[in-house]
C-alpha positions as CSV (number, residue, x, y, z in Angstrom):
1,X,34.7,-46.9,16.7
2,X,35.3,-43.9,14.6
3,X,33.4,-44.4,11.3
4,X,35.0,-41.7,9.3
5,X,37.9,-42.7,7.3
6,X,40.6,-40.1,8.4
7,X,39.7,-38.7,11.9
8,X,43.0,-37.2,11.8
9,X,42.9,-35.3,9.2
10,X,39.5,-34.3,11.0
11,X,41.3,-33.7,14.0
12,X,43.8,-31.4,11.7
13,X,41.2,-29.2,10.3
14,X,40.2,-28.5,13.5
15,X,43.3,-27.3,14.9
16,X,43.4,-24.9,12.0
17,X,40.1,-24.1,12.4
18,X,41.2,-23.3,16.5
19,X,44.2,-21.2,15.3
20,X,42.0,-19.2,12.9
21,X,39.3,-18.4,15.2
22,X,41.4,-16.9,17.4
23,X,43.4,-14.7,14.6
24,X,40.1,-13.7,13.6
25,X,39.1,-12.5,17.2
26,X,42.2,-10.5,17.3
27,X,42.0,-9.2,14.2
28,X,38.4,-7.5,14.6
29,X,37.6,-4.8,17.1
30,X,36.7,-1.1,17.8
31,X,40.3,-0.3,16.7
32,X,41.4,-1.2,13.3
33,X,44.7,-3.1,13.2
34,X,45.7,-4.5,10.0
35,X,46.7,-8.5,9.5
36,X,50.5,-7.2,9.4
37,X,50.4,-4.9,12.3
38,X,48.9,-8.1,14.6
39,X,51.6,-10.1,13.6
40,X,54.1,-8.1,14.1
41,X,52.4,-6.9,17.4
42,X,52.5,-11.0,18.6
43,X,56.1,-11.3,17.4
44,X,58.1,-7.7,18.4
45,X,57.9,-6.5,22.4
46,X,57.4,-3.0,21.5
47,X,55.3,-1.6,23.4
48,X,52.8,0.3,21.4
49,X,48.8,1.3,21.2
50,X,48.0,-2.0,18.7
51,X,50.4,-4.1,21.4
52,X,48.3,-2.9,24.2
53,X,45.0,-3.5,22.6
54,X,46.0,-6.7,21.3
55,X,48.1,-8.3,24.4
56,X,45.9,-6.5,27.5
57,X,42.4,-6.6,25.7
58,X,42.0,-8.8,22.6
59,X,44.3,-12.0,23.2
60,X,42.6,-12.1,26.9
61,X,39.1,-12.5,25.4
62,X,39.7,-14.5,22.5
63,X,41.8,-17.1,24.8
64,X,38.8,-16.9,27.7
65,X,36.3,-17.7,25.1
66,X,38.5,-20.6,23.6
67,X,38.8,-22.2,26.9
68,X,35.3,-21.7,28.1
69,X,34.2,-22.8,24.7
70,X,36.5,-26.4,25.0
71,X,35.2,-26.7,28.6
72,X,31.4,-26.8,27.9
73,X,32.1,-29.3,24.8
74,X,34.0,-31.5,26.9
75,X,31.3,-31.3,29.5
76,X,29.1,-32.1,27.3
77,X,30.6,-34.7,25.6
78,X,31.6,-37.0,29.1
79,X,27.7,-36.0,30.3
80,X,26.4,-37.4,27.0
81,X,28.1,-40.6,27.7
82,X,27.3,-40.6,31.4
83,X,23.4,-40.5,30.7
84,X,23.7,-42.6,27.6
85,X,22.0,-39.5,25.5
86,X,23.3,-37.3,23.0
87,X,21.1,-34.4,24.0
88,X,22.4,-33.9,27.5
89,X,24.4,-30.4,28.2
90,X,26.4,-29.9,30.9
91,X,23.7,-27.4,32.7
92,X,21.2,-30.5,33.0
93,X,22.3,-31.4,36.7
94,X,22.1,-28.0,38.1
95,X,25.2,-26.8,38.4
96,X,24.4,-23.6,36.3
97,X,21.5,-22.5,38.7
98,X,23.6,-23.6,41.5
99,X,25.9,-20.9,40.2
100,X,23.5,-18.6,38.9
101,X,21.8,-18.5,42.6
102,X,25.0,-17.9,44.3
103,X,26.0,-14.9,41.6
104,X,23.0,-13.3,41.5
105,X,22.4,-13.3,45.1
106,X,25.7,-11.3,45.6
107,X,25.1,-8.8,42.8
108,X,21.8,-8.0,45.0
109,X,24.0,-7.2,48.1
110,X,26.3,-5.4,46.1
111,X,29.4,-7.4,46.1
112,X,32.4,-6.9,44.1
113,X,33.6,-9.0,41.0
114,X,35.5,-11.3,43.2
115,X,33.1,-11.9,46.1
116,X,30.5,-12.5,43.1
117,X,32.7,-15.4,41.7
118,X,32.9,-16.7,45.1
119,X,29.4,-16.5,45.8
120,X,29.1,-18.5,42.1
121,X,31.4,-21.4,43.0
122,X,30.2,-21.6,46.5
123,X,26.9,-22.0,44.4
124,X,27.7,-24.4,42.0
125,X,29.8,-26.5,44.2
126,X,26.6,-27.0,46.5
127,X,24.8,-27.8,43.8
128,X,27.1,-30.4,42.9
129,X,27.4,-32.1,46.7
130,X,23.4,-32.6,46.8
131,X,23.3,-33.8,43.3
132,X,25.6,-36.6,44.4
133,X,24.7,-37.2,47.9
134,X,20.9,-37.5,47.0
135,X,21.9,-39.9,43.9
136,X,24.3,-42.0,45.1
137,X,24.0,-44.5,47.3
138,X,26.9,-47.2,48.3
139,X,27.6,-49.3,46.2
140,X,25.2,-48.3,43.9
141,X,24.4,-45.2,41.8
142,X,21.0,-44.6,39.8
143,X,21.7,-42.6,36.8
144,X,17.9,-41.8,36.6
145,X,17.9,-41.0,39.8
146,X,20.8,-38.5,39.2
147,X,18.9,-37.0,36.3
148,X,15.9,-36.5,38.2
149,X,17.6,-35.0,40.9
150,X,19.4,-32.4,38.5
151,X,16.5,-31.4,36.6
152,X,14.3,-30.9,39.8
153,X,17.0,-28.9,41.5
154,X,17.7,-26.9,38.2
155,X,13.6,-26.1,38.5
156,X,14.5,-24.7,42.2
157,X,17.0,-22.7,41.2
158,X,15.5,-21.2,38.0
159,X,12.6,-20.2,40.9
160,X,15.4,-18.6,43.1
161,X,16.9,-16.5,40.1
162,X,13.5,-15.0,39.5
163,X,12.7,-13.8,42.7
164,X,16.4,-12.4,42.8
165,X,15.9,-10.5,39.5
166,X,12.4,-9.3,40.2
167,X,13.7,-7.8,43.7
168,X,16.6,-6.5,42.7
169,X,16.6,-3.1,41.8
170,X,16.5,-1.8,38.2
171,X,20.3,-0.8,37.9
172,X,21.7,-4.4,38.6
173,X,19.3,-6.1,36.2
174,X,21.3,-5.7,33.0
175,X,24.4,-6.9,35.0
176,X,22.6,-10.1,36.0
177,X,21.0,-10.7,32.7
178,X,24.8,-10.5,31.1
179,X,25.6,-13.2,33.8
180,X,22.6,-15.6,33.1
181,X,23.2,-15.3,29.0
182,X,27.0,-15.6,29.1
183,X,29.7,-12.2,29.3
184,X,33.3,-12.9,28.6
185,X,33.9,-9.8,28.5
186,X,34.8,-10.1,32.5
187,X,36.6,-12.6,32.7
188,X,40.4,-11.8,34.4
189,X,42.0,-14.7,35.7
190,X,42.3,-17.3,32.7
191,X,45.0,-19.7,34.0
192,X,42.9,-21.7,36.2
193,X,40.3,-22.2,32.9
194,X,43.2,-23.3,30.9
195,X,44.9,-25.6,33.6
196,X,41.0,-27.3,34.1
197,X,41.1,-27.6,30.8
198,X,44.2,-29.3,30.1
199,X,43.7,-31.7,33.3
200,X,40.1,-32.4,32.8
201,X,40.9,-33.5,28.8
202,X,44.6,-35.1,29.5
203,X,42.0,-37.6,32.4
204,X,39.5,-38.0,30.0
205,X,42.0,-39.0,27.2
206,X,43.6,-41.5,29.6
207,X,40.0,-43.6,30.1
208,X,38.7,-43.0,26.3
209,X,38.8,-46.7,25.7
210,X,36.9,-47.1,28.9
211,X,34.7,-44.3,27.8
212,X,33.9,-46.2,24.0
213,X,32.8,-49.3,26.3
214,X,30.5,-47.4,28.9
215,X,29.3,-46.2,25.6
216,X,28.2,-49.6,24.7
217,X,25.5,-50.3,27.9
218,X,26.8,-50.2,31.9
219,X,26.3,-54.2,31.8
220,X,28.6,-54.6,28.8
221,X,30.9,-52.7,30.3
222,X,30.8,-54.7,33.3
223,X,31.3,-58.0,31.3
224,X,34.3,-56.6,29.7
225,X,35.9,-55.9,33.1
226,X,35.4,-52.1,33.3
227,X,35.1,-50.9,36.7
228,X,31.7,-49.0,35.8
229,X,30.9,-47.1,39.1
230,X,34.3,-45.3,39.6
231,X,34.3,-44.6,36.2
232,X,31.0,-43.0,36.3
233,X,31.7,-40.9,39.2
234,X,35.0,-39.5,37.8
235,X,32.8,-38.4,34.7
236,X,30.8,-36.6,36.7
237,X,33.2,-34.8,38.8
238,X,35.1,-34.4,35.7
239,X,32.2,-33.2,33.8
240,X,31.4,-30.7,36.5
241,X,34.6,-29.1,37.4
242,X,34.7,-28.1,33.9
243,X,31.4,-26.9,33.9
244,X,31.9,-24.7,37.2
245,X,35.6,-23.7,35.4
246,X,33.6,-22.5,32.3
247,X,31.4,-20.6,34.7
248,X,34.1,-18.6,37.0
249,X,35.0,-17.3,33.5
250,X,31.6,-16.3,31.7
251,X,28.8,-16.9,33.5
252,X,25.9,-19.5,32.2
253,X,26.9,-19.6,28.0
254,X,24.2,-21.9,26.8
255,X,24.4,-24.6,23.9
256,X,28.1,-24.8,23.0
257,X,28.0,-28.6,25.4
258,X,24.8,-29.5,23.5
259,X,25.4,-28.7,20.1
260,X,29.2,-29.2,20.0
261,X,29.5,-32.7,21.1
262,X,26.5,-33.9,18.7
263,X,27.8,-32.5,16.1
264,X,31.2,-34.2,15.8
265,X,29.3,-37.1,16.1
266,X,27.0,-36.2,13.5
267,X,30.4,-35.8,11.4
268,X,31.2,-39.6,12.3
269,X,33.0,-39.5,15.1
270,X,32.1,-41.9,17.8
271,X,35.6,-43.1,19.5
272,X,36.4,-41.3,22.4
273,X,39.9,-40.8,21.6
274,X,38.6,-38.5,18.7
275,X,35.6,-37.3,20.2
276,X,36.9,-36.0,23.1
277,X,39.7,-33.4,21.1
278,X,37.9,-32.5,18.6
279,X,34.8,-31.6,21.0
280,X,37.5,-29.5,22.7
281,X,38.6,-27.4,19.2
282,X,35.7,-27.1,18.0
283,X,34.1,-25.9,20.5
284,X,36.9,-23.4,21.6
285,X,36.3,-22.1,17.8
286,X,32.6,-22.0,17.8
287,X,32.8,-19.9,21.0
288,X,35.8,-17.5,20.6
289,X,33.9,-16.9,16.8
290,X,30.6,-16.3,18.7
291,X,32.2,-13.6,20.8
292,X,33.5,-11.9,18.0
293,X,30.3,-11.9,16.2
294,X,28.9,-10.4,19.7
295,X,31.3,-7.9,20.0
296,X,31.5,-6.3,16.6
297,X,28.2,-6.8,15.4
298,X,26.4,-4.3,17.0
299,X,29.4,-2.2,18.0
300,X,30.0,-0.5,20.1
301,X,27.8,-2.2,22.0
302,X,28.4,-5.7,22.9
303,X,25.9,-8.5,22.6
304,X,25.3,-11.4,25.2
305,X,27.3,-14.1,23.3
306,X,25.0,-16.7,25.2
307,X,22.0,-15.1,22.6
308,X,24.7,-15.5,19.9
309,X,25.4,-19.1,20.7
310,X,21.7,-20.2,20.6
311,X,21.2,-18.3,17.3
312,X,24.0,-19.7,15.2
313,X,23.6,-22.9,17.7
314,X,20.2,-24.1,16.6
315,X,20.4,-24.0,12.3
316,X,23.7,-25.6,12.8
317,X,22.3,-28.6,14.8
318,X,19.0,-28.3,12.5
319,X,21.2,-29.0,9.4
320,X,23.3,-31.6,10.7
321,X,20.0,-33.3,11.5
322,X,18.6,-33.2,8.3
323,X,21.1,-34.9,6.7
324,X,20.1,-38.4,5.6
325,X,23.2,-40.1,6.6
């Protein structure tokens, strides 16, 4: 039940909209490299200054913030429909101070990079297991008991993360702030973000008509012959493997799996088999343009794109709310 006219023409603009953010994040920097000296750099082999900038530092980033920017919509957008509200992000079951515990905790120990994104998914995946063992029960699973559960165990781990910050010593602090407001600028390993991403929307895509009846009430759906229960508990799990994907690459990024999602609705977009693609290019573009903005604004030095996201975030969804229709 789209209810705009051409959704893929919407769907179209978007794409272009993807392909342009990304130009644009390769195309600013501390270097200056002019539009014909990036496209010849993606098109010729020749190893060069512009090819290592662009290949090595530029096309990493851009493509980390794409895919951590597609995961959080798409979070967001199978959360939304999960909890049967528009303004659920997919940080409101805990899995974000699951994570945040588990990071933090090892940059007070003094970890490396990779023990630290271990202690993070060890974090978030715990948070994940007691969200579902203390929710569901057989053969029956309380969404409001689901939501509780988050939001008090989200209140236990925003308690944990302060008493990590205010013991850790003042050197680690900035590091740790950087993780809690979102830095892509560490991210390493992008194939297992963009393989997540890819499964996670290709699963989502296959149960979109399943997804526009859910939509419609859990007893409709059950009149109309969906199986509501499994489908329910492959949202979540769905829902929070991206989330914990979109983590291992950039820490806690708030807003994008709030604001993204509502948005395309706002635009008229309600079936699923829109909703869920263009939630995924727009919110790769509104992230990978964020990060620029966070990396070049104040240059040379960089910006928590998390502050960014809230900041361009919030008038966005503001405007789209005003509007009458």
């Amino acid at each position: 039940m789209s209810s705009v006219k051409h959704p893929l023409l919407l769907l179209i603009f978007f794409f272009l909209l993807g392909l342009g953010s990304l130009f644009t994040g390769l195309l600013f920097g501390s270097v200056d490299i002019p539009i014909p000296g990036i496209i010849d750099v993606l098109l010729s082999p020749v190893d060069s200054i512009p090819h290592q900038i662009i290949w090595q530092l530029r096309l990493p980033r851009v493509s980390a913030a794409f895919a951590c920017g597609g995961l959080l919509a798409l979070a967001g957008a199978l959360l939304q429909v999960l909890l049967r509200n528009p303004l659920a992000d997919p940080y409101i079951l805990g899995v974000s101070g699951g994570a945040a515990v588990g990071a933090l905790l090892a940059m007070l120990l003094g970890w490396g990079l990779v023990l630290t994104n271990l202690a993070s998914l060890a974090g978030a995946l715990t948070a994940i297991a007691i969200v579902f063992g203390l929710s569901f029960r057989v053969g029956d699973w309380n969404l409001y008991r689901l939501l509780l559960t988050g939001v008090v165990l989200s209140a236990g781990c925003t308690a944990l993360t302060t008493l990590i910050l205010t013991l850790a010593p003042a050197r680690d602090i900035k590091g740790m702030l950087f993780w809690l407001m979102g830095d892509i600028s560490r991210a390493e390993e992008l194939a297992p973000a963009w393989a997540m991403l890819i499964i996670v929307t290709a699963l989502s895509m296959l149960f979109s008509g399943s997804l526009n009846v859910l939509s419609l009430g859990q007893m409709k759906a059950k009149t109309l012959g969906v199986a509501v229960l499994p489908l329910q508990i492959g949202i979540y799990f769905c829902a929070s493997l991206a989330t914990v994907s979109a983590l291992m690459v950039a820490g806690a990024i708030g807003f994008v799996g709030l604001i993204v999602p509502h948005a395309v609705r706002l635009l008229g977009v309600n079936d699923f088999r829109w909703l869920l693609p263009l939630s995924v290019l727009s919110g790769g573009s509104f992230l990978t343009l964020a990060d620029t903005l966070a990396r070049t604004l104040w240059a040379p030095q960089q910006l928590p794109v998390g502050v960014l996201t809230a900041l361009l975030g919030v008038p966005m969804l503001l405007m789209l709310l005003s509007r009458k229709h």
